[in-house]
N, CA, C and O atoms as a GROMACS GRO file, in nm:
protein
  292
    1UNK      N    1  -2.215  -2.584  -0.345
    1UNK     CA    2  -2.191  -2.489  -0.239
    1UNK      C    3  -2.106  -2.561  -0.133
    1UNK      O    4  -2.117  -2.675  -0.087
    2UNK      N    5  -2.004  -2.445  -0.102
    2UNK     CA    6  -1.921  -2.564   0.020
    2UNK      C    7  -2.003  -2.582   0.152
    2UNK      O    8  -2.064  -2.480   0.187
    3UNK      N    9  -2.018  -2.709   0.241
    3UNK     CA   10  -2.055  -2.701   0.311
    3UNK      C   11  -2.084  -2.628   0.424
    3UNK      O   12  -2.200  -2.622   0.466
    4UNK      N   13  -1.981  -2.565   0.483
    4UNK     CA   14  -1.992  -2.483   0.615
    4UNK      C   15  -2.019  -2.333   0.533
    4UNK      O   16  -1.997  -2.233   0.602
    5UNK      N   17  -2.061  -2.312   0.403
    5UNK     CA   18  -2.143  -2.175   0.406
    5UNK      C   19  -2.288  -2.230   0.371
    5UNK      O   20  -2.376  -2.144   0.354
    6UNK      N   21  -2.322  -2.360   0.359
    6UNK     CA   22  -2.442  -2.456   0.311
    6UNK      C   23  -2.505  -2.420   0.476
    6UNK      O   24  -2.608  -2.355   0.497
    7UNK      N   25  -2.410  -2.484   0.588
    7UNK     CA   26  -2.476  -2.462   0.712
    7UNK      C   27  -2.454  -2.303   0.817
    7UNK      O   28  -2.492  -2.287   0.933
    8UNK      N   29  -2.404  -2.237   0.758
    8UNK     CA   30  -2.437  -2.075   0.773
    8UNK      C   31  -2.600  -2.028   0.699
    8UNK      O   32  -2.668  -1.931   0.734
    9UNK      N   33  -2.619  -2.089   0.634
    9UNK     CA   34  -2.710  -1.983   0.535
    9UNK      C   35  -2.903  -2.119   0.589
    9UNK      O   36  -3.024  -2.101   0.606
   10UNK      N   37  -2.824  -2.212   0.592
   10UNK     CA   38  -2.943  -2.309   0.718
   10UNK      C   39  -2.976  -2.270   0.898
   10UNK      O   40  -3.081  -2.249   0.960
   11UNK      N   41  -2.863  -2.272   0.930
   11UNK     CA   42  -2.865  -2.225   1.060
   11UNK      C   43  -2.906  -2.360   1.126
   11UNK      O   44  -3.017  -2.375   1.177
   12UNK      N   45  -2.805  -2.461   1.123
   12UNK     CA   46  -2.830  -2.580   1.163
   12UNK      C   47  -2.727  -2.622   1.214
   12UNK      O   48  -2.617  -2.575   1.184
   13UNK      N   49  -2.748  -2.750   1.330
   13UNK     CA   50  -2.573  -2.819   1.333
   13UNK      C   51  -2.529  -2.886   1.222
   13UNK      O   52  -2.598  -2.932   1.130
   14UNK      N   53  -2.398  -2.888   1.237
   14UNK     CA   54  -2.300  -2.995   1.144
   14UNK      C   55  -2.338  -3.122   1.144
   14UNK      O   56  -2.350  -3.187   1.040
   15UNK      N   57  -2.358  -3.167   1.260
   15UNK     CA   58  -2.389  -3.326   1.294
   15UNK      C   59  -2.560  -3.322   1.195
   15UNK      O   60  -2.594  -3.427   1.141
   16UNK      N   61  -2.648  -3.204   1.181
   16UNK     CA   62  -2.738  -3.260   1.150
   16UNK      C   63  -2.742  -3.226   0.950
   16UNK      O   64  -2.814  -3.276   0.863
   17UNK      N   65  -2.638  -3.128   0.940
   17UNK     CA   66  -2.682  -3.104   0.840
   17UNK      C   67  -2.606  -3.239   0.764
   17UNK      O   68  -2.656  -3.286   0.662
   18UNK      N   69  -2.508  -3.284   0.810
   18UNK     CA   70  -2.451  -3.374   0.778
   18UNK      C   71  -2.516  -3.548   0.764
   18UNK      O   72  -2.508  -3.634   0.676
   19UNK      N   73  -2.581  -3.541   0.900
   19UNK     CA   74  -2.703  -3.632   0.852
   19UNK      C   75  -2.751  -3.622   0.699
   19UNK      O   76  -2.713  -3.706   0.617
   20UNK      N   77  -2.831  -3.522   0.669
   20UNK     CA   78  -2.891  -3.473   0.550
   20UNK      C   79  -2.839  -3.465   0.424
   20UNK      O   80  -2.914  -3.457   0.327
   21UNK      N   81  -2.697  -3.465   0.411
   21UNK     CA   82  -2.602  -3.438   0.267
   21UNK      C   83  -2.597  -3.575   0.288
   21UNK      O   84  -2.627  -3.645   0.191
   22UNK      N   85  -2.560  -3.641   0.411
   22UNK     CA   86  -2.573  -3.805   0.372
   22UNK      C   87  -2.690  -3.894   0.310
   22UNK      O   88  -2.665  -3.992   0.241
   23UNK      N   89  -2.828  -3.850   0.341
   23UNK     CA   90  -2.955  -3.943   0.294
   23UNK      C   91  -2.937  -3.898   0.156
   23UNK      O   92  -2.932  -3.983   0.067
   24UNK      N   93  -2.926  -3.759   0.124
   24UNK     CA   94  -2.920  -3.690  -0.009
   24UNK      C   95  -2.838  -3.747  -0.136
   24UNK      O   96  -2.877  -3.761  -0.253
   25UNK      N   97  -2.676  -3.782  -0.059
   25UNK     CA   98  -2.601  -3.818  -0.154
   25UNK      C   99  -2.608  -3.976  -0.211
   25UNK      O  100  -2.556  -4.032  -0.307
   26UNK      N  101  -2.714  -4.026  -0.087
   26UNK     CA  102  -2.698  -4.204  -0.065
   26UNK      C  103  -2.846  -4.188  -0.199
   26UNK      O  104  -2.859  -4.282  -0.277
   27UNK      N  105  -2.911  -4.109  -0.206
   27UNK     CA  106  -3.030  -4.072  -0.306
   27UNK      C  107  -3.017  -4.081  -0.449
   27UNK      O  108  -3.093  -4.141  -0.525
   28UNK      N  109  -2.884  -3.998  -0.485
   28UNK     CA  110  -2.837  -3.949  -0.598
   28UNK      C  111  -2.899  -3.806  -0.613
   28UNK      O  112  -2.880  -3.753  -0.723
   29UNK      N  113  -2.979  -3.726  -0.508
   29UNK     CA  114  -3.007  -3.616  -0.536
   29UNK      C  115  -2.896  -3.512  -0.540
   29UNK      O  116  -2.891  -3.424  -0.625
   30UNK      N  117  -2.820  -3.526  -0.456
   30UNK     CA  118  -2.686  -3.470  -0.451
   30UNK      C  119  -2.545  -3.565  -0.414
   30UNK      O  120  -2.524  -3.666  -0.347
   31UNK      N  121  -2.435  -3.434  -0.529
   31UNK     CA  122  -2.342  -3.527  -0.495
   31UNK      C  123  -2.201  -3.456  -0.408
   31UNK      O  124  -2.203  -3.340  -0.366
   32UNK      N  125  -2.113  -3.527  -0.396
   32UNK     CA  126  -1.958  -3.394  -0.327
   32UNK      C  127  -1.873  -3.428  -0.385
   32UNK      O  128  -1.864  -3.534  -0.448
   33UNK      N  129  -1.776  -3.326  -0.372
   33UNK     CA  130  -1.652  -3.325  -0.413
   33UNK      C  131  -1.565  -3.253  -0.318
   33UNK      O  132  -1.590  -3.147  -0.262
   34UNK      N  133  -1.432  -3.341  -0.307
   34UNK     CA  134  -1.350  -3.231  -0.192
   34UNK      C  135  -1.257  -3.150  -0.279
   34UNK      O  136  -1.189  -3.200  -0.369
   35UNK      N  137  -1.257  -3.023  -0.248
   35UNK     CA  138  -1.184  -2.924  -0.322
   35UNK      C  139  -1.018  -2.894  -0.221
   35UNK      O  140  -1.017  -2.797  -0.145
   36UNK      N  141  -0.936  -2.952  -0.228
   36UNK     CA  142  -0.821  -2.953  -0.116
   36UNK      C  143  -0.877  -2.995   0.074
   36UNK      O  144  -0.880  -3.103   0.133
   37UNK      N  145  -0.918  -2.841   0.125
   37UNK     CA  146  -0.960  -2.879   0.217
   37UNK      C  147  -1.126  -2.882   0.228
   37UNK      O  148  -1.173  -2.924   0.334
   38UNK      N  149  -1.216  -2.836   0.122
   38UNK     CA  150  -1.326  -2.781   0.147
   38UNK      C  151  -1.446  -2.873   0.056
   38UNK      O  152  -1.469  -2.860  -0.064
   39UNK      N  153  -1.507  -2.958   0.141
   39UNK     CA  154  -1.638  -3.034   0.075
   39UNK      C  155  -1.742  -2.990   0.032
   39UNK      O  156  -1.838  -2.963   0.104
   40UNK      N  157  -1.736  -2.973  -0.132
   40UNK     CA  158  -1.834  -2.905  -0.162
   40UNK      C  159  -1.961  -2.969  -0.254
   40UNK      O  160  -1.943  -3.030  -0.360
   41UNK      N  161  -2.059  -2.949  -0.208
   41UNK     CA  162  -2.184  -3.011  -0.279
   41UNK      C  163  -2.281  -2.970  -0.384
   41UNK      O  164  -2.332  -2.859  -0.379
   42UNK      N  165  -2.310  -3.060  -0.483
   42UNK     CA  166  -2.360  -2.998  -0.587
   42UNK      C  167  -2.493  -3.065  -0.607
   42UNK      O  168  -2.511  -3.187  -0.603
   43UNK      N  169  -2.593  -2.966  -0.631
   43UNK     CA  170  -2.742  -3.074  -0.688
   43UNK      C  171  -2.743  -3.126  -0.774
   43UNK      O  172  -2.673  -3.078  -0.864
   44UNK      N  173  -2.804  -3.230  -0.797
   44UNK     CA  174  -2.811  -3.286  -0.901
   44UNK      C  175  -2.956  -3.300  -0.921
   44UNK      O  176  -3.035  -3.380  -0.870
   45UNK      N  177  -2.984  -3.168  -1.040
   45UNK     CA  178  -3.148  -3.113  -1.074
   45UNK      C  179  -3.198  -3.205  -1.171
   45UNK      O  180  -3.319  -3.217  -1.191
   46UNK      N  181  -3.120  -3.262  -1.224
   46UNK     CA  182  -3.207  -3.364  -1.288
   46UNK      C  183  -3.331  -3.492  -1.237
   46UNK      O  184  -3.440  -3.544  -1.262
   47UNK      N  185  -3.191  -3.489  -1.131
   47UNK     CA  186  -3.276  -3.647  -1.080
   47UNK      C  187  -3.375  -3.539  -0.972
   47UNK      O  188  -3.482  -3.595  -0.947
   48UNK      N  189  -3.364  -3.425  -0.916
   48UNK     CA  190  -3.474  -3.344  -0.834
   48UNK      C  191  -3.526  -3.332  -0.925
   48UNK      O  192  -3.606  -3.423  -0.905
   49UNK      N  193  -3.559  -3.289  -1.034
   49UNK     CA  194  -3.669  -3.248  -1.164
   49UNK      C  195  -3.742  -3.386  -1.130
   49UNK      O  196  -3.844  -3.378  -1.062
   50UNK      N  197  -3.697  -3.518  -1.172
   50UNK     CA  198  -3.745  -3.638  -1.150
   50UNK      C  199  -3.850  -3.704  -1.055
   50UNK      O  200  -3.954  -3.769  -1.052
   51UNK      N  201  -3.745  -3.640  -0.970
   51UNK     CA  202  -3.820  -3.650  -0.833
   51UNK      C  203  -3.976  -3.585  -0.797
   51UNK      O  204  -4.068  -3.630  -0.728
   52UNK      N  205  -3.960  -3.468  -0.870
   52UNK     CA  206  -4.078  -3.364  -0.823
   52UNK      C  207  -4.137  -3.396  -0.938
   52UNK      O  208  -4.251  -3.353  -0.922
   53UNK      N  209  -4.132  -3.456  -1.072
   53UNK     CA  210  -4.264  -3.499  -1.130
   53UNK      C  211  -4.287  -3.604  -1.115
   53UNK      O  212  -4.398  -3.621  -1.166
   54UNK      N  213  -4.223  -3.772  -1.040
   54UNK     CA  214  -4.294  -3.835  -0.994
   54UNK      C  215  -4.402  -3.812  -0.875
   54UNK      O  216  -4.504  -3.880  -0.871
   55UNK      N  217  -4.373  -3.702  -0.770
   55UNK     CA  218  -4.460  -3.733  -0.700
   55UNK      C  219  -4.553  -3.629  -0.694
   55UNK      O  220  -4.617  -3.593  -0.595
   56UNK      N  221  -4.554  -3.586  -0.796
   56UNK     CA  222  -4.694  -3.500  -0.893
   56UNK      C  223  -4.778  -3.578  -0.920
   56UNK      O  224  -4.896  -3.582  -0.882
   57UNK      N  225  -4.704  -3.666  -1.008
   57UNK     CA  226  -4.795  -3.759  -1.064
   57UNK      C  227  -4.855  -3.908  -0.985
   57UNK      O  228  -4.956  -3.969  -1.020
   58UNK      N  229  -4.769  -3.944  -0.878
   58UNK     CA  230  -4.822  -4.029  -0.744
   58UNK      C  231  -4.980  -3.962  -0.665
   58UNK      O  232  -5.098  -3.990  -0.641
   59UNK      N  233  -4.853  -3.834  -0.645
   59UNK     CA  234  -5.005  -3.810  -0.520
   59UNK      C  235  -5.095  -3.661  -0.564
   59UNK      O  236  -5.162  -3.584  -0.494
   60UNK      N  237  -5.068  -3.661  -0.677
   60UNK     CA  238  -5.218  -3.572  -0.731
   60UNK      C  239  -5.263  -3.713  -0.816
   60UNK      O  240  -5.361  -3.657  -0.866
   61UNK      N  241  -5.268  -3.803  -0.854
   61UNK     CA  242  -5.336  -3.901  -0.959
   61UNK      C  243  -5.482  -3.898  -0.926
   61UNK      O  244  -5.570  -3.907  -1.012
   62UNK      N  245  -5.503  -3.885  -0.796
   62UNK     CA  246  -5.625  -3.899  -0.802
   62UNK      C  247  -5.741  -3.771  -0.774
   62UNK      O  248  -5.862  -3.768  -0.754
   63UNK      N  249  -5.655  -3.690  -0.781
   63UNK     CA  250  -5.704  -3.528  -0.721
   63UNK      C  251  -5.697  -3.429  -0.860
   63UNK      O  252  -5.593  -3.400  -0.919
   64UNK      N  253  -5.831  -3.386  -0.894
   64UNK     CA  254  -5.850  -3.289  -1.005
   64UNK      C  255  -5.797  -3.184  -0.993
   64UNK      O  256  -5.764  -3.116  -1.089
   65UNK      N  257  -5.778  -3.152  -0.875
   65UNK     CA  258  -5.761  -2.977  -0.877
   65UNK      C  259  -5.540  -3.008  -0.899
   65UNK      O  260  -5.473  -2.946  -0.982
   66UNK      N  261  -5.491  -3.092  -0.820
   66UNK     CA  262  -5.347  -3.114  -0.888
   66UNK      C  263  -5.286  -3.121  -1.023
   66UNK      O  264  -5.166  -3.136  -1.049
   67UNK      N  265  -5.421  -3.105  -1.134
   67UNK     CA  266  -5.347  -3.146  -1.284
   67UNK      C  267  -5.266  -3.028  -1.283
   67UNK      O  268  -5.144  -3.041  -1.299
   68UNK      N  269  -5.303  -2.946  -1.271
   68UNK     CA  270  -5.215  -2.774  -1.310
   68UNK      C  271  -5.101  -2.798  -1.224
   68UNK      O  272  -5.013  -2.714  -1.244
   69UNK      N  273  -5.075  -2.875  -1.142
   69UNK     CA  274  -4.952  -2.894  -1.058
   69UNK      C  275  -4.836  -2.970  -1.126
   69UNK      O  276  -4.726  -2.920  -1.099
   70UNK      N  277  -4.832  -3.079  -1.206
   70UNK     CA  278  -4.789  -3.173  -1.270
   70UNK      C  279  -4.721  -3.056  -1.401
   70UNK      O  280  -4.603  -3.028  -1.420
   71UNK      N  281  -4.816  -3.018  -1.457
   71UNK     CA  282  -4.750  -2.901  -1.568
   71UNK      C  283  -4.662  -2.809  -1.491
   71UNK      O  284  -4.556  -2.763  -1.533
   72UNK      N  285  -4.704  -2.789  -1.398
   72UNK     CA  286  -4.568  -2.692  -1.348
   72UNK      C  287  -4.444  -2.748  -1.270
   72UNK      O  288  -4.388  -2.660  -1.203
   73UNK      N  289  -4.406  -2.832  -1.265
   73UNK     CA  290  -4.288  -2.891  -1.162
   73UNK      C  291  -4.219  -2.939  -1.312
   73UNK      O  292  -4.112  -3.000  -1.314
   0.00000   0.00000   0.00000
């Protein structure tokens, strides 16, 4: 999604959303590409898939009622 309809549809500043595409991209959760004039960002669901079943499996490990959580992410 290009950025400035990324921060229309947030309702955030530039300075902050920009913060945020930065921790993101420094992550590998997301990455950019400039399209002439327009920076546009793409998820990268794999490594979020990744992400959200490690910390299924971190912080339900010790909590019964989280197993059904782990199967679903």
């Amino acid at each position: 999604m290009p950025v400035g309809r990324l921060q229309d549809k947030l309702k955030i500043p530039a300075s902050t959303l920009s913060h945020h595409i930065k921790s993101l991209v420094a992550v590998g959760l997301v990455s950019q590409v400039r399209e002439s004039t327009t920076l546009v960002c793409h998820a990268n669901f794999d490594a979020m898939r990744g992400l959200v079943d490690f910390l299924a499996a971190e912080c339900c490990a010790d909590e019964v009622g989280c197993r059904g959580a782990q199967s679903a992410a």
